[in-house]
C-alpha positions in Angstrom: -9.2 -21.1 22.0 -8.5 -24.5 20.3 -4.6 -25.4 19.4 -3.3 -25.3 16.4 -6.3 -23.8 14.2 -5.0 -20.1 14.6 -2.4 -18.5 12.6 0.9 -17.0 14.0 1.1 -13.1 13.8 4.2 -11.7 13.7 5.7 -8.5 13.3 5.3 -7.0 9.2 6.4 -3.3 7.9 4.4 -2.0 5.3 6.2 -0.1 2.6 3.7 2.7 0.0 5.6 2.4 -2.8 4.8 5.5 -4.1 5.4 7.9 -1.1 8.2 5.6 0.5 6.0 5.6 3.9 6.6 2.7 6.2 3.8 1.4 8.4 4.9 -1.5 11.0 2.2 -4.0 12.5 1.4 -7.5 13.1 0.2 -9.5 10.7 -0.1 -13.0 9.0 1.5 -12.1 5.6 4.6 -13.6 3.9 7.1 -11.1 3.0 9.8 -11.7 0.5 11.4 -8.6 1.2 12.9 -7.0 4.3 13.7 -3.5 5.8 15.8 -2.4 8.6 14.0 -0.1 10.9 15.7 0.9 14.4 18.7 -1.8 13.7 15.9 -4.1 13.8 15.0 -6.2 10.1 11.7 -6.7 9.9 9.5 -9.1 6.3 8.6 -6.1 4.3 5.2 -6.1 2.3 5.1 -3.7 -0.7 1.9 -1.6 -1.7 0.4 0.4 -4.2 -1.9 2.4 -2.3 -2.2 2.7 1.8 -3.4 5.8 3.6 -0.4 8.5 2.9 -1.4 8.3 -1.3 -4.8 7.4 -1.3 -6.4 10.2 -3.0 -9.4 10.0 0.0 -7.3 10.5 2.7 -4.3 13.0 1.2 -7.2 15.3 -0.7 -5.3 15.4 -3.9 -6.4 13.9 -7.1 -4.0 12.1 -9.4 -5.5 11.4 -12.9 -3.3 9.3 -15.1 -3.9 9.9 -19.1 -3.3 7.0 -20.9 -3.3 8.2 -24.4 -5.8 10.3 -24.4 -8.3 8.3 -22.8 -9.6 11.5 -20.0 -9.2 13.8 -22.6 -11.9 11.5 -24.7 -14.0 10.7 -21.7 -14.6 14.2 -21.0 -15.0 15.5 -25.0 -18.0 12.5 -25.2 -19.5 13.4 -22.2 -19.5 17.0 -21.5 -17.3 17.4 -18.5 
């Protein structure tokens, strides 16, 4: 491999802001954050969606109405 054209991976936690689950890898990403796992800190990276609250991989479906807006949708089209 050639010097200097590939990046530096280091170690990043992912943090599901919705569940609270915590997924630890290595990655290029800047973090502004940081966590403390293990006595360890670590850059943390904040997400809105990973595996443990995607609706595809937990099976449940989360339907957010926004005034009304399903409720419409389903009235106009039969469902």
């Amino acid at each position: 491999m050639r010097e200097g054209i590939h990046p530096e991976y280091k170690t990043v936690v992912f943090q599901d802001i919705s569940t609270g689950e915590v997924f630890m890898t290595k990655s290029t990403m800047e973090a502004k954050d940081t966590i403390e796992i293990d006595g360890e800190t670590y850059p943390c990276v904040r997400v809105e969606v990973s595996s443990a609250s995607h609706p595809f991989y937990t099976g449940k479906q989360n339907l957010v109405d926004t005034e009304g807006r399903v409720e419409k949708f389903k009235q106009r089209y039969g469902m």
